[in-house]
C-alpha positions as CSV (number, residue, x, y, z in Angstrom):
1,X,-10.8,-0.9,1.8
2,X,-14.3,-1.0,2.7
3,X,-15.6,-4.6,1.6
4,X,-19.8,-3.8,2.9
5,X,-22.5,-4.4,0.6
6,X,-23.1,-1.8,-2.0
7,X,-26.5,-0.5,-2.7
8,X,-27.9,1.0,-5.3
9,X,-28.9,4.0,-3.8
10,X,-26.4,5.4,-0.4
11,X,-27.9,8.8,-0.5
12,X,-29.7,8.2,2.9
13,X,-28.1,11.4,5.0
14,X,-27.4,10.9,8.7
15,X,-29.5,14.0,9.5
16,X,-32.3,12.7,7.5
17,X,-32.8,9.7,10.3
18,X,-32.8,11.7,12.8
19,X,-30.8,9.6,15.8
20,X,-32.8,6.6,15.2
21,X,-33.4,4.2,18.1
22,X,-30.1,4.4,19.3
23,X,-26.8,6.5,17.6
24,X,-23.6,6.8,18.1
25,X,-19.9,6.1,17.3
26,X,-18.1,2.1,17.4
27,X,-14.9,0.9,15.9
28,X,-16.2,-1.9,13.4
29,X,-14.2,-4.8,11.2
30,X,-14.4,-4.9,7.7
31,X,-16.1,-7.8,5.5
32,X,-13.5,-9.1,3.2
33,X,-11.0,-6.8,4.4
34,X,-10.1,-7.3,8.0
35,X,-9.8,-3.4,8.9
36,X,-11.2,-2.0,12.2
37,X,-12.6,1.7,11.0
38,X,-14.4,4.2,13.2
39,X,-18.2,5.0,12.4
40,X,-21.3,6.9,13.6
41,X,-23.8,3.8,13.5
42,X,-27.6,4.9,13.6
43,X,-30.0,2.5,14.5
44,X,-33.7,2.8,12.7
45,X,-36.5,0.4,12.3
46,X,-34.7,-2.8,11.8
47,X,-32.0,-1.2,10.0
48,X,-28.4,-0.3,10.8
49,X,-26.8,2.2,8.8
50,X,-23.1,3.3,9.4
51,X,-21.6,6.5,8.2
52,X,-18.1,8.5,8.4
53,X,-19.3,11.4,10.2
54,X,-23.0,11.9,12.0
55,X,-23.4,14.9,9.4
56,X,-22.8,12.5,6.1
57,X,-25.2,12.9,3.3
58,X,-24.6,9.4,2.4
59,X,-24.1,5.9,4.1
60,X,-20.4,4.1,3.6
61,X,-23.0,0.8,4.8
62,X,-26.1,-1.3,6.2
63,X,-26.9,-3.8,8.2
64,X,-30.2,-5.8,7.8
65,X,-32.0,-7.3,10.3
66,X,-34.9,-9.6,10.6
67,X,-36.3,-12.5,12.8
68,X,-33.2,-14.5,12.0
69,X,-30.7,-11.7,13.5
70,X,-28.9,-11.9,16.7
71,X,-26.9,-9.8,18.5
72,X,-23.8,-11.2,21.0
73,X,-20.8,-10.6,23.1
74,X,-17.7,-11.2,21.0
75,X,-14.8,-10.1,23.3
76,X,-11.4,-10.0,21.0
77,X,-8.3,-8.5,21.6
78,X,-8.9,-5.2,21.1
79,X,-11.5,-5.2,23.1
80,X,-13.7,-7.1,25.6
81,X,-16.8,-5.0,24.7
82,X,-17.1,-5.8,21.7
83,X,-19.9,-7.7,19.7
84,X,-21.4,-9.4,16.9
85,X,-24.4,-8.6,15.1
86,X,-25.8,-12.2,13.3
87,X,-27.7,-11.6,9.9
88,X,-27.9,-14.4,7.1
89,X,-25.6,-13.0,4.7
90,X,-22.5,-11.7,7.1
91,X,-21.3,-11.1,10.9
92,X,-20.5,-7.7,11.7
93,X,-18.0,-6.9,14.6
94,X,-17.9,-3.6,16.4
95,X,-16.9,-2.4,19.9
96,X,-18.0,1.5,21.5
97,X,-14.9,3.8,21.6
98,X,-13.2,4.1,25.4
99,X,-15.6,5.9,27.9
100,X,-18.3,4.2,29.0
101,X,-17.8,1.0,27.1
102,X,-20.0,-1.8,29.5
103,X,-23.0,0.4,29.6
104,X,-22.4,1.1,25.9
105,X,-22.2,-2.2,25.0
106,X,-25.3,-2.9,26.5
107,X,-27.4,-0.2,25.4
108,X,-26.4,-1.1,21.6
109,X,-27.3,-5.0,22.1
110,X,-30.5,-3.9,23.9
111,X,-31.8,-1.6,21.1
112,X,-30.6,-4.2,18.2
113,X,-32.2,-7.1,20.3
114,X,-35.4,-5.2,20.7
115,X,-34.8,-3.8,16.8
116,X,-34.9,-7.7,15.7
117,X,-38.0,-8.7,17.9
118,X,-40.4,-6.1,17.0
119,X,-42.8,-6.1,14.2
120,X,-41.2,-3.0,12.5
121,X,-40.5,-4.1,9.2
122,X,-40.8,-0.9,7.2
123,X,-38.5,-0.6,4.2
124,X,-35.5,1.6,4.0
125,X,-35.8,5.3,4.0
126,X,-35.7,6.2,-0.2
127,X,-33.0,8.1,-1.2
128,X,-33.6,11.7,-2.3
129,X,-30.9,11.5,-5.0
130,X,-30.7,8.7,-7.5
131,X,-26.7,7.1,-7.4
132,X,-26.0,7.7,-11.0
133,X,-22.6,6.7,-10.5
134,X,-21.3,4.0,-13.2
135,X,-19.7,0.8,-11.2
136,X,-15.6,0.3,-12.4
137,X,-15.4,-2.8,-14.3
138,X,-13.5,-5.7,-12.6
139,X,-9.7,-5.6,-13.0
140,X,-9.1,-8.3,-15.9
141,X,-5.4,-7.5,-16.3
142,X,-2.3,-10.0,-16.0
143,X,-0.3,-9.9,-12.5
144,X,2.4,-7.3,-12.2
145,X,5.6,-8.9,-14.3
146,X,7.5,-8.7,-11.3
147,X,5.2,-11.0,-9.6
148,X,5.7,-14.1,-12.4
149,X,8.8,-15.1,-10.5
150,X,10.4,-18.7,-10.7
151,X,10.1,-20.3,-7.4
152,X,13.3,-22.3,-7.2
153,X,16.4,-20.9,-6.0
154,X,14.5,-18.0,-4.2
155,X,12.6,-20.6,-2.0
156,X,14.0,-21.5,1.1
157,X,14.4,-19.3,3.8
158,X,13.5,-15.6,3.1
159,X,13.2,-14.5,6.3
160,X,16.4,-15.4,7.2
161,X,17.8,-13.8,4.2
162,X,15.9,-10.6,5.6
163,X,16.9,-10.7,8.8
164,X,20.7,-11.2,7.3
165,X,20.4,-7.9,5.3
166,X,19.3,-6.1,8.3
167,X,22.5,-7.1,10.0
168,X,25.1,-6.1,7.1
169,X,23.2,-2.7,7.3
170,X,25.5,-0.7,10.0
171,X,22.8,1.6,11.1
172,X,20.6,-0.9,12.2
173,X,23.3,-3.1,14.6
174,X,22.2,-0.6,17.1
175,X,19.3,-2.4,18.8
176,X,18.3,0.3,21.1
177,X,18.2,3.2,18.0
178,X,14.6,4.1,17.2
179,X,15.7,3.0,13.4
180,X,16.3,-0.4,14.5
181,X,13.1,-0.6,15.9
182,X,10.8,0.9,13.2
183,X,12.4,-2.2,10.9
184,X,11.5,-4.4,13.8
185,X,7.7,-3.2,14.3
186,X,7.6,-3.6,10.4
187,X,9.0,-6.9,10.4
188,X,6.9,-8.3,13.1
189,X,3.6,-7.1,10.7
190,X,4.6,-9.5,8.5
191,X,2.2,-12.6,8.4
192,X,3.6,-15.8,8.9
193,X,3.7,-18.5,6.6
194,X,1.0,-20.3,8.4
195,X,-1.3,-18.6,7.1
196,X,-1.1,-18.8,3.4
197,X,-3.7,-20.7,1.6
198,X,-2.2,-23.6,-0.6
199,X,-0.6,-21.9,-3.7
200,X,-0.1,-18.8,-1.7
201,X,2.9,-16.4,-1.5
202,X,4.6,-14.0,0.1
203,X,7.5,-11.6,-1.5
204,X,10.1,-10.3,0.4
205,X,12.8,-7.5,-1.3
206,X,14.7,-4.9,-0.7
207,X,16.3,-2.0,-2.2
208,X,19.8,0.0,-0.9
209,X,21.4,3.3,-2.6
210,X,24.9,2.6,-3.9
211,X,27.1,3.9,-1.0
212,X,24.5,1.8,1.4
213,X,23.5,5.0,3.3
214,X,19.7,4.3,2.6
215,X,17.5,1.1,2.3
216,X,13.9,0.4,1.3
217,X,12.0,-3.0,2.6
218,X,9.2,-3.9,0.7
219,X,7.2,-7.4,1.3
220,X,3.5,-8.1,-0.6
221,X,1.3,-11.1,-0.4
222,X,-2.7,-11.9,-0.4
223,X,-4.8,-9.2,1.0
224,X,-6.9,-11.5,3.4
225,X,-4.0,-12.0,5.7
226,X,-2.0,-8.6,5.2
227,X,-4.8,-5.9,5.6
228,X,-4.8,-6.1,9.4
229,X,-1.8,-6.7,10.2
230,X,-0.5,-3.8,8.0
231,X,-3.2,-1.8,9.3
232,X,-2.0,-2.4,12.6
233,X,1.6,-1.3,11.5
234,X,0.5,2.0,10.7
235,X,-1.6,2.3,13.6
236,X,1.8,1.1,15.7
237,X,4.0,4.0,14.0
238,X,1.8,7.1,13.9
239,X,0.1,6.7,10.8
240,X,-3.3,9.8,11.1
241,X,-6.5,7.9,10.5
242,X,-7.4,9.7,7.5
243,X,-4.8,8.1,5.7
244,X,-6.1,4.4,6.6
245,X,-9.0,6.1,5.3
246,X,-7.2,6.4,2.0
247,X,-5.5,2.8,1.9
248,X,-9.2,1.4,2.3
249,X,-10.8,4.1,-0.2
250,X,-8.1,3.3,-3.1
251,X,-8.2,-0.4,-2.6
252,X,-12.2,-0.7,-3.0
253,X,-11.2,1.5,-6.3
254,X,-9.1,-1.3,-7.6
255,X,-9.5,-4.5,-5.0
256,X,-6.1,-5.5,-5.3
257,X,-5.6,-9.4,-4.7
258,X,-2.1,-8.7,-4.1
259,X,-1.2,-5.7,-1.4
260,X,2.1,-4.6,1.0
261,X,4.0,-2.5,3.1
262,X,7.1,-0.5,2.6
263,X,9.9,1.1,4.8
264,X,12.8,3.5,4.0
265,X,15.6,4.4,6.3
266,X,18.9,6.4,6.1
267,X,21.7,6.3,7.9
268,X,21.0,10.0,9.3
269,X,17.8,8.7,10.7
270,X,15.5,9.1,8.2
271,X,12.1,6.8,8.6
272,X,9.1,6.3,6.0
273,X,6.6,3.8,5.3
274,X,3.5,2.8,3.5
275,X,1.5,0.9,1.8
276,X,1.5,-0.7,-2.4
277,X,-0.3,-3.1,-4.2
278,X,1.8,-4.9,-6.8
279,X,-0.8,-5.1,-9.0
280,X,-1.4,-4.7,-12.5
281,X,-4.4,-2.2,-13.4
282,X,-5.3,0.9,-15.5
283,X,-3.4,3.9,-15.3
284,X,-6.4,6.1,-14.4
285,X,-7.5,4.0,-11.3
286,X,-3.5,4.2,-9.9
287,X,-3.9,7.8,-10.6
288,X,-6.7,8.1,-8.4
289,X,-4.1,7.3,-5.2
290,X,-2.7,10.7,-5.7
291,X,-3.0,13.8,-4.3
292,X,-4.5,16.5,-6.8
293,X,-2.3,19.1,-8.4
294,X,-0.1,20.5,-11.2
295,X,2.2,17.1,-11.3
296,X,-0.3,14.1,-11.3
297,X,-2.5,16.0,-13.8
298,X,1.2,16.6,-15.7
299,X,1.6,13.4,-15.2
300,X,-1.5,11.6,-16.6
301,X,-1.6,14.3,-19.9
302,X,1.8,13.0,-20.8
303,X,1.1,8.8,-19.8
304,X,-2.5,9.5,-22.3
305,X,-0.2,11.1,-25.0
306,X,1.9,8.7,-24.7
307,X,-0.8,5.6,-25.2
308,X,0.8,4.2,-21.8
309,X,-2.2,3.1,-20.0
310,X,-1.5,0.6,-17.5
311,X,0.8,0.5,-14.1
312,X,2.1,-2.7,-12.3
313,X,2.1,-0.8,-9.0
314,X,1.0,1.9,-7.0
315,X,2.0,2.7,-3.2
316,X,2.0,5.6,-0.8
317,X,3.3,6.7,2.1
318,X,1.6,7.1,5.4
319,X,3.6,9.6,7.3
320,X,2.4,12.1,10.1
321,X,2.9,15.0,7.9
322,X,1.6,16.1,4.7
323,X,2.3,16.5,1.8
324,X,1.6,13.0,1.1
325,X,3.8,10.8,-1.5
326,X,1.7,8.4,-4.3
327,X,4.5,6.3,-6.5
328,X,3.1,4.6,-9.7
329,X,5.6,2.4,-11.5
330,X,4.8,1.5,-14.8
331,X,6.8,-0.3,-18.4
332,X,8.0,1.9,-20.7
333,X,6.9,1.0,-24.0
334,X,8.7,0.4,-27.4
335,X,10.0,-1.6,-30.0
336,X,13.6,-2.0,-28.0
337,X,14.9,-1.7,-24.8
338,X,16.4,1.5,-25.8
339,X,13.7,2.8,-27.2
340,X,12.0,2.1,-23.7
341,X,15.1,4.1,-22.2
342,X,14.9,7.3,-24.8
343,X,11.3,7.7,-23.7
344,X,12.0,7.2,-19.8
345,X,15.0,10.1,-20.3
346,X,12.6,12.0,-21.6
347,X,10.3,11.8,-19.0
348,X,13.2,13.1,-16.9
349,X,13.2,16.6,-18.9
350,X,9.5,16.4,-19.8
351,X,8.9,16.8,-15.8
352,X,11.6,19.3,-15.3
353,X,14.0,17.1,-13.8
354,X,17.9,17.5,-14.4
355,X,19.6,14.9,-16.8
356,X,21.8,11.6,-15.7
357,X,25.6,12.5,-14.8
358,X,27.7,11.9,-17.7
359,X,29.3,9.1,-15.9
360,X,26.3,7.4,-15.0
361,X,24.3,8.1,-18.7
362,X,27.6,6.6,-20.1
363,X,27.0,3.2,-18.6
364,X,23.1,3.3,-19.0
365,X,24.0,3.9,-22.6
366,X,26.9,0.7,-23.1
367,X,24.3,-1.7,-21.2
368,X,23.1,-4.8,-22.5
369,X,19.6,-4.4,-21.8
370,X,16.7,-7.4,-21.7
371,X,13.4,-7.3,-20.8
372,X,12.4,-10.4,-18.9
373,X,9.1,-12.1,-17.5
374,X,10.0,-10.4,-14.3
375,X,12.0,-7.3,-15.2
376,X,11.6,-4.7,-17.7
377,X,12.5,-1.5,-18.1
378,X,10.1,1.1,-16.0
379,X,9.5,4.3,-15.0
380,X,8.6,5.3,-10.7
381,X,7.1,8.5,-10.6
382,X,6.5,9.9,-7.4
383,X,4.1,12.8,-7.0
384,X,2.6,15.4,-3.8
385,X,0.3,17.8,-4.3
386,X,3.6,19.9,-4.4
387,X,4.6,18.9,-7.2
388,X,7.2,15.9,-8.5
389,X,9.0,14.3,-5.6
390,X,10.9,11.8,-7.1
391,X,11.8,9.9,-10.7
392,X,13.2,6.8,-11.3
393,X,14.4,4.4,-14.4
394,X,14.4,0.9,-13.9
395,X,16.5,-0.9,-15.6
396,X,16.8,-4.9,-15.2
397,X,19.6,-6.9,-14.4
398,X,22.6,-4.5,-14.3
399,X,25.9,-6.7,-15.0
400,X,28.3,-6.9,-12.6
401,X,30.4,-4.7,-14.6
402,X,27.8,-2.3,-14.7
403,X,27.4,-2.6,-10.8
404,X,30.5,-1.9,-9.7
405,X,31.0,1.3,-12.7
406,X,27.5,2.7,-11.4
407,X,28.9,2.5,-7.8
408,X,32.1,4.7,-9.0
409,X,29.8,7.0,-11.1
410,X,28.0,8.4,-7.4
411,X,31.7,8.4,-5.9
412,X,31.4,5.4,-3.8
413,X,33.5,2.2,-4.0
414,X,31.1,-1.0,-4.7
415,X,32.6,-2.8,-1.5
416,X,30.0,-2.0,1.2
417,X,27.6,-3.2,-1.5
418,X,29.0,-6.9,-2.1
419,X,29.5,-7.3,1.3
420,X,25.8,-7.0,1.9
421,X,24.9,-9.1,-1.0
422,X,27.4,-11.7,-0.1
423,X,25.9,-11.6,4.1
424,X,22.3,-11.2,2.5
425,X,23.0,-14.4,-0.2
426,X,22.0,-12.3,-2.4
427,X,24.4,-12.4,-5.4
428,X,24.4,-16.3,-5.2
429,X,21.0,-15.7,-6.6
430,X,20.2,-13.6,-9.2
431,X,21.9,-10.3,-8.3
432,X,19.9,-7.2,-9.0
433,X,16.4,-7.3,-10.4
434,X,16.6,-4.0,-11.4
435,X,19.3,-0.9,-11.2
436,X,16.9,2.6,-10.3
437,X,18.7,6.0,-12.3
438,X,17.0,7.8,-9.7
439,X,16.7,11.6,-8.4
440,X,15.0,13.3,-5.7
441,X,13.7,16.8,-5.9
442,X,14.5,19.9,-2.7
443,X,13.1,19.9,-0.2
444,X,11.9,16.4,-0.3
445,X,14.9,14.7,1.6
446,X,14.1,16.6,4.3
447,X,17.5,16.6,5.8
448,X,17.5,13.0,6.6
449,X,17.6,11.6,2.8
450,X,20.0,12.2,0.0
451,X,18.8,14.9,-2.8
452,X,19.5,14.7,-5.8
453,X,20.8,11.7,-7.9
454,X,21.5,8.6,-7.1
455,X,21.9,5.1,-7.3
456,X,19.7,2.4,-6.0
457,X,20.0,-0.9,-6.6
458,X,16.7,-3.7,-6.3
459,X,16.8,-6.8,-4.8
460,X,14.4,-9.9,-4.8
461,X,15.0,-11.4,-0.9
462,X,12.8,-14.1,-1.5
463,X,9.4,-16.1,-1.3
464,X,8.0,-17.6,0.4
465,X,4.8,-20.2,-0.3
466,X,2.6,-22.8,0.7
């Protein structure tokens, strides 16, 4: 989420400089976004441009200097080598990669030191290609409707409330299984209240199929104190670098105020996480966090037909292995709640998808549906460059009732589910915020989640704010 100054013109290729004074590669932090990203820095005259790869044809960023610069030792925790070059407009943190780190360290303050103190003040090499590229206009949209909570009942003690759910889960009483930790490493990313600004939140929910065999932890609050720490998540579990590539990429596309992580987990060991920003924004910028093929371009024909143009969140998942998973949730429209759920069915069969079990269409059809500030009826689309992955209709605040006949309709009895309300205090609440008609696509369970349909019910933990 690359927050460095953007220039008119990038189109200053690595090659084109030559080595500069002093080249090479150093971890640095992000502006507004706290992210530590690798870069080939090249040092010329008194500027310091930083690219992705020392063959780049363009610069992701550059640092200024003049006779107000200064360059110093900033030893942090993830490294004592690293340091800070001074201008008047921003600090910039970087540290040289293991190897020689000392004499690194050196040589790069020596060069910038000298850099600042010499008379060199030559402009920046000119581009040889004009950046015609028009700037995306600034998000203006409401906050995701799931977002525009009441902060009454939900207020308290959120954490506790998580850390509850976890323990009426009965795959994750085993402290030493490698499930239990992956929840634990994810729960520890979480930043603490502390750290909210005054009017600040943070959302905690969860999600669990009907039979409680698989659960999904999400938790979302301002991006200046989640980027690192959900950075370092990923970082923690395996996540490959080019997909923290992606996370910063997509959110300088749509500078989310609002971002999170996510976690699924089965019972038969199954372990996935990523990234979302709750966010409302136009459909074609969420479509941008996908992976190219058949479906998304499917996908965003039938949204353009269908005058839908907006999405209240997009996330995806950072696994080792491709193919990589994008989900965009977005409200349905029409006149009536039913109207909403005609067009999500079609969906379904639009994108080859098998229709609802008779059992489970027969409640969806009986249901007293009402949209809400904070739950409407939705569409998840889940998309790889395989194809479609995953479709769900959300539907808010199932009845108890409707709960406990959508439990029967997947051949499961609803106890395993009230007892995890009832541990989690979650039924004291609110109950569901939404009930997800849901199906997953071969091969994508990859033998450690459930194909096919299912049930999965939505939870709202809590919030927490300061």
């Amino acid at each position: 989420m690359p927050s460095n100054k953007k220039y008119e013109d990038t189109n200053v290729s690595a090659t084109s400089l030559g080595g500069g004074e002093k080249s090479g590669w150093l971890k640095k932090q992000g502006g507004e976004v706290r992210t530590w990203k690798k870069r080939y820095f090249i040092l010329k005259g008194k500027h310091i441009y930083y690219y992705k790869g020392p063959r780049e044809a363009t610069f992701k960023g550059r640092i200024d200097l003049d006779a107000s610069s200064s360059v110093s030792e900033s030893p942090i925790k993830q490294s004592d080598c690293a340091f800070s070059v001074n201008t008047s407009k921003r600090i910039f943190i970087m540290y040289p990669e293991p190897g020689q780190p000392q004499q690194d360290k050196k040589e790069w303050m020596d060069a910038i030191n000298a850099a600042i103190k010499s008379d060199n003040s030559s402009p920046a090499p000119t581009p040889t290609v004009p950046d015609s590229k028009p700037k995306e206009p600034q998000n203006s949209e409401p906050s995701n409707p799931t977002s525009q909570q009441p902060k009454t009942s939900d207020v308290g003690a959120p954490r506790r409330r998580l850390e509850d759910a976890k323990q009426a889960v009965s795959f994750l009483k085993e402290t030493k299984s490698k499930v239990y930790e992956f929840w634990a490493i994810w729960a520890d990313s979480i930043p603490p209240k502390s750290e909210l600004m005054a009017g600040g939140t943070i959302e905690f929910y969860v999600a669990c199929s009907a039979n409680m065999e698989k659960l999904t932890w999400r938790t979302n609050g301002p991006q200046s104190i989640f980027i690192q720490k959900m950075v370092d998540f990923f970082w923690n579990v395996g996540a490959p670098e080019d997909e923290i590539d992606r996370l910063n990429d997509v959110g300088a596309l749509i500078n989310p105020v609002r971002i999170g992580s996510w976690i699924d987990m089965s019972k038969t060991g199954g372990m996935d996480g990523g990234w979302y920003f709750p966010v409302d924004i136009p459909l074609r910028l969420a479509l941008e966090a996908a992976d190219q093929g058949n479906a998304i371009r499917e996908f965003g024909k039938w949204a353009d037909e269908r005058s839908i143009s907006n999405a209240y969140a997009v996330g995806r998942d950072m696994g080792a292995a491709p193919p990589r998973q994008t989900e965009i949730r977005f409200k349905l429209p029409g006149n009536t709640p039913q109207d909403q759920v005609d067009l999500g069915l079609e969906a379904f069969s639009t994108f080859r998808f098998p229709p609802l079990p008779q059992e489970a269409l027969t409640v969806l059809k009986q249901a007293k549906i009402e949209n809400t500030a904070d739950a409407a009826v939705g569409l998840s689309v889940i998309t790889s460059s395989e194809g479609f992955v995953r479709m769900g209709l959300l539907v808010p605040r199932p009845s108890r009732e409707d709960v406990q006949a959508l439990c029967r309709a997947v051949g499961t009895t609803p106890d395993s589910l009230m007892a995890f309300e009832t541990t989690a205090d979650l039924a004291s609440t609110e109950g569901p915020l939404f009930v997800e008609y849901q199906f997953l696509q071969k091969p994508f369970g990859y033998g450690v989640y459930k194909e096919g349909f299912d049930i999965v019910f939505h939870y709202r933990v809590g919030i927490e704010e300061q």
